[in-house]
KOLDOVO-864117 format. One record per residue (C-alpha): z, y, x; residue in one letter. Coordinates in steps of 0.5 Angstrom, whole numbers, padded with zeros to 4 digits, always signed. Each point is the difference from the previous one (the first is absolute). Layout:
ZYXA;...
END
This chain:
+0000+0000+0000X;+0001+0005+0006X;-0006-0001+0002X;-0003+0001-0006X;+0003+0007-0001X;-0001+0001+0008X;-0008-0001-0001X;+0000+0004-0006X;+0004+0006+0002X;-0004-0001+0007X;-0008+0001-0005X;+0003+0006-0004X;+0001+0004+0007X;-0006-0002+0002X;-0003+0002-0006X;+0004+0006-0001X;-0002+0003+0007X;-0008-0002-0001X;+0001+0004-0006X;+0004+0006+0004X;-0007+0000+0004X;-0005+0000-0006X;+0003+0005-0004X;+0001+0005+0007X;-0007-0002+0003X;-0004-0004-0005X;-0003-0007+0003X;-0001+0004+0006X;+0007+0002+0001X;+0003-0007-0003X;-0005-0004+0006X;+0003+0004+0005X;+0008+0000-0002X;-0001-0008+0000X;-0004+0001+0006X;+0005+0004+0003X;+0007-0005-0003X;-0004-0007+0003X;+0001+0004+0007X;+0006+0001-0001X;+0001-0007-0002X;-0001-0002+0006X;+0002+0004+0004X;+0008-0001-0003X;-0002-0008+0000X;+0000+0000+0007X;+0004+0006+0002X;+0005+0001-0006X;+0006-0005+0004X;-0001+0003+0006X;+0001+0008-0004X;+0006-0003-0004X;+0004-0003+0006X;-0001+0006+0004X;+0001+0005-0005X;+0007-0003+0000X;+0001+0000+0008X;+0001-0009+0000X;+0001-0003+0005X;-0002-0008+0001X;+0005-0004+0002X;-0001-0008+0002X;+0005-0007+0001X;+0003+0004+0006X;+0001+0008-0001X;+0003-0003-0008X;+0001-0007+0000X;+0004-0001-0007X;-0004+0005-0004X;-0007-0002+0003X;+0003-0009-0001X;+0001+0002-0007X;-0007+0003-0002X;-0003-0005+0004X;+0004-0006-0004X;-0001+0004-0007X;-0008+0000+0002X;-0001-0008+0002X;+0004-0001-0007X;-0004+0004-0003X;-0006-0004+0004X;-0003+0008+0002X;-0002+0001+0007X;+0005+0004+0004X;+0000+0007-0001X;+0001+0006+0005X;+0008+0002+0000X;+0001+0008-0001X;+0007+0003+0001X;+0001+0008-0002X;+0005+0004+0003X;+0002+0003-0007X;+0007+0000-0004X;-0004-0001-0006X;+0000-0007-0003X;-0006-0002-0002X;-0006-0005+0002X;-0007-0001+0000X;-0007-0004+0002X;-0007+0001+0001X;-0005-0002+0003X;-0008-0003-0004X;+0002-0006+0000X;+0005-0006+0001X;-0004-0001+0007X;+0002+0007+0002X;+0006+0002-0003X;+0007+0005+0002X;+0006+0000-0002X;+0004+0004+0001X;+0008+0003-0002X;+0005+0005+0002X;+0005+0000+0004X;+0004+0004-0005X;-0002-0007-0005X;+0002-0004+0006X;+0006+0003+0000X;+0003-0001-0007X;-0002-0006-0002X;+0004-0008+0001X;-0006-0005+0003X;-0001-0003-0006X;-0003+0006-0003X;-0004+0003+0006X;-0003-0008-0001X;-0002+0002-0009X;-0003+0007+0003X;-0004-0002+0005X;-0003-0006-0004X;-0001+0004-0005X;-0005+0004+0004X;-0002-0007+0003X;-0002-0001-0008X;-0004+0007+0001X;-0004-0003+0005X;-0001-0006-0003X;-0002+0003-0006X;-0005+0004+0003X;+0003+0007-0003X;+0001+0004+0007X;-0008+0000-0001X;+0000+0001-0007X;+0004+0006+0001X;-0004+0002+0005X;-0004+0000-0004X;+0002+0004-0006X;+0004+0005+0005X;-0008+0002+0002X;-0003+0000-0006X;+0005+0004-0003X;+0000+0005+0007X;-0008+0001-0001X;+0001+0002-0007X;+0005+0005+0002X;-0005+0004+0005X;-0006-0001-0005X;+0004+0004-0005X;+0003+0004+0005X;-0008+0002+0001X;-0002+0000-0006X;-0001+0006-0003X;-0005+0001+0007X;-0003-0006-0001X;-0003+0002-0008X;-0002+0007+0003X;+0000+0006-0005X;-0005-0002-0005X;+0000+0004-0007X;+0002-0007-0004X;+0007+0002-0002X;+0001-0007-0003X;-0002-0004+0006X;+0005+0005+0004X;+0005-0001-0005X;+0000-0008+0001X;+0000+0001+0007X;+0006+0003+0001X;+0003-0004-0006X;-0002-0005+0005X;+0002+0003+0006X;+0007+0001-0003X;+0001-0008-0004X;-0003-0004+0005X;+0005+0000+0006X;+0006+0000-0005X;-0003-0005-0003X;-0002-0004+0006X;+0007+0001+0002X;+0002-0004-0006X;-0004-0006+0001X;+0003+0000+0008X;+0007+0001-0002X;-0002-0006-0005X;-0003-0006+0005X;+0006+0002+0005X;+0005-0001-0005X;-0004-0007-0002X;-0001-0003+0006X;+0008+0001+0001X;+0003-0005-0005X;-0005-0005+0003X;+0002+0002+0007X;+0007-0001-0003X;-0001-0006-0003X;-0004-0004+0007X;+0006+0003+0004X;+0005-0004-0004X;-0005-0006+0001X;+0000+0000+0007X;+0007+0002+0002X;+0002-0005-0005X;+0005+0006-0002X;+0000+0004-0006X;+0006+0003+0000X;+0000+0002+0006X;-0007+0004+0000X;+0003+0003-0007X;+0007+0002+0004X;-0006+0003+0006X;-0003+0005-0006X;+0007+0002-0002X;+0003+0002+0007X;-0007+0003+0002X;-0001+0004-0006X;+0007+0004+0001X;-0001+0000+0007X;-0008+0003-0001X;+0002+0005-0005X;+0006+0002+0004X;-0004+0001+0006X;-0006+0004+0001X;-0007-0002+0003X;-0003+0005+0003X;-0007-0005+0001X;+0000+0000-0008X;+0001+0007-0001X;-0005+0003+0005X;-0006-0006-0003X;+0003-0002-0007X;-0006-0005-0001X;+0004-0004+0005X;+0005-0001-0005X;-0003-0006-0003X;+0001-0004+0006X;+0007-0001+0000X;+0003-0007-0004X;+0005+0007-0002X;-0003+0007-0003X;+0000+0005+0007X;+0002+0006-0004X;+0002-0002-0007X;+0003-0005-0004X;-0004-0005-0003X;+0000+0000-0008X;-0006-0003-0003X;-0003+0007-0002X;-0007+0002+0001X;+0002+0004+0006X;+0004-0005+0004X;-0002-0005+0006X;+0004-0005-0002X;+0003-0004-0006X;+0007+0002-0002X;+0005-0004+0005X;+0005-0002-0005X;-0006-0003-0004X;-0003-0004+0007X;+0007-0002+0001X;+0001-0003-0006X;-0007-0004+0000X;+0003-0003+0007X;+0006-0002-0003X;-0005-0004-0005X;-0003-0003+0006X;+0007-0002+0003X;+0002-0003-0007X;-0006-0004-0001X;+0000-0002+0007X;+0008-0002+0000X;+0001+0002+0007X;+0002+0007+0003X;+0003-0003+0007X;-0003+0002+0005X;-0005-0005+0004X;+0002-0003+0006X;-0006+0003+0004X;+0004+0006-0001X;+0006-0001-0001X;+0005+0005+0003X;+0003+0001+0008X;+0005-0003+0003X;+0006+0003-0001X;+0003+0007+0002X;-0008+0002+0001X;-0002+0006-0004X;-0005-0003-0005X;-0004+0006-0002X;-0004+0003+0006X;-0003-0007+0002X;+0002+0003+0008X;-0006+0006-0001X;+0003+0007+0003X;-0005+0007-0001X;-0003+0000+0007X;+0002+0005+0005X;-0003+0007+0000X;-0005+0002+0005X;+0005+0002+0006X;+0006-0002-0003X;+0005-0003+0004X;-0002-0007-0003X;-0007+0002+0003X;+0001+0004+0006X;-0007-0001+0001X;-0003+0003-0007X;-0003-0007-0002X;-0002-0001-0007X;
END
């Protein structure tokens, strides 16, 4: 059924952008904006993970720089039966968490040292198998996606008005800049809508892979106090990154046309359902917890030293 909703979501931005560029330019303009939204298409298939991880300042860690982390995400992965995924870590005390990349072959997952901070193992493992669930359901490629098409129907509206030129027809100028006013809060409607569909099936692999529903459920409650608490300046400087978080970046999620997220409350109660259903909320041995008197939340991952700090006296990154 999500993937139902998604691809008809998916038909009516595309739609809506074809017929942005009809009305701005005719046939003529609506061959150019899809010409133009095919270049950017492609651009982002290839570029959009290595933009996102770089716009967020991550850095990759290994078996080496963050065993316990990068072992956990590497057993979440064979579990799912995905290839390993690259392993970001982000020096933010904003808890949140992401993946990217074009498909399962060339993904990224990544958190925040603020997340990893917050949250017991058993949690940590439900959110990064909910990410793996994105990867896995190919939603870092339809957010792409849609994140580009939405983009593009911004600028062509944004040029509306020179585009259709001062022709006489006041009705056609009319429906341009009734055009030019509806059609991106219309595409970020739609945007908003796929995100928060993708999120509950992403809930619902997540659950399945770390085999722990409650404990992803008790993830989304601790990072949506803790997100709403602290700001996240990546979010605020480019609001469309908002979508990509598994938690809103700058607002709380209510199922309202203009959250990115579904409501928590309502996520948390679908999970309880699973873990119900399933008859077991213990944690897997895979991830059980760590040996006694060792702290269980920041998985041994400390933000790096800054440039020519007197843990990197020699200003290495």
């Amino acid at each position: 059924m999500n993937g139902f909703k998604t691809t008809m979501l998916l038909a009516a931005l595309t739609a809506l952008f074809m017929a942005l560029g009809f009305t701005i330019g005719g046939r003529g303009g609506m061959i150019l904006a899809l010409l133009f939204a095919v270049g950017m298409n492609l651009f982002t298939y290839w570029n959009a993970d290595k933009i996102v991880l770089k716009m967020h300042g991550a850095r990759e860690v290994d078996a080496a720089s963050a065993p316990e982390f990068h072992g956990l995400v590497a057993g979440l992965a064979q579990r799912a039966q995905l290839p390993m995924p690259k392993v970001y870590i982000i020096d933010s005390p904003h808890p949140n968490a992401f993946a990217t990349g074009r498909n399962p072959e060339n993904a990224a997952v990544a958190a925040t040292t603020g997340l990893l901070n917050l949250l017991n193992r058993d949690e940590i493992a439900g959110v990064m198998a909910h990410e793996l669930a994105h990867v896995r359901n190919r939603d870092t490629l339809i957010m792409t996606m849609v994140a580009t098409i939405a983009g593009a129907i911004s600028m062509l509206a944004n040029f509306g008005l020179f585009f259709r030129g001062g022709g006489d027809n006041r009705g056609a100028m009319l429906a341009t800049i009734l055009a030019v006013i509806v059609a991106p809060f219309a595409a970020m409607i739609v945007q908003m809508a796929i995100s928060r569909t993708r999120e509950y099936g992403a809930d619902k692999g997540g659950a399945e892979i770390s085999g722990n529903p409650r404990a992803l459920a008790s993830a989304l409650a601790k990072l949506a106090r803790g997100a709403a608490a602290v700001p996240n300046p990546v979010a605020q400087r480019n609001p469309a990154a908002a979508q990509l978080y598994i938690v809103p970046g700058l607002s709380r999620g209510d199922d309202s046309l203009f959250s990115t997220h579904p409501d928590t409350g309502n996520r948390i109660a679908a999970l309880e359902e699973m873990a119900l259903a399933m008859g077991a909320s213990a944690p897997l041995d895979a991830f059980a917890a760590p040996e006694p008197g060792k702290r269980p939340s920041a998985l041994g991952v400390r933000p790096a030293p800054r440039r020519g700090s007197a843990l990197d006296p020699h200003g290495r990154g």
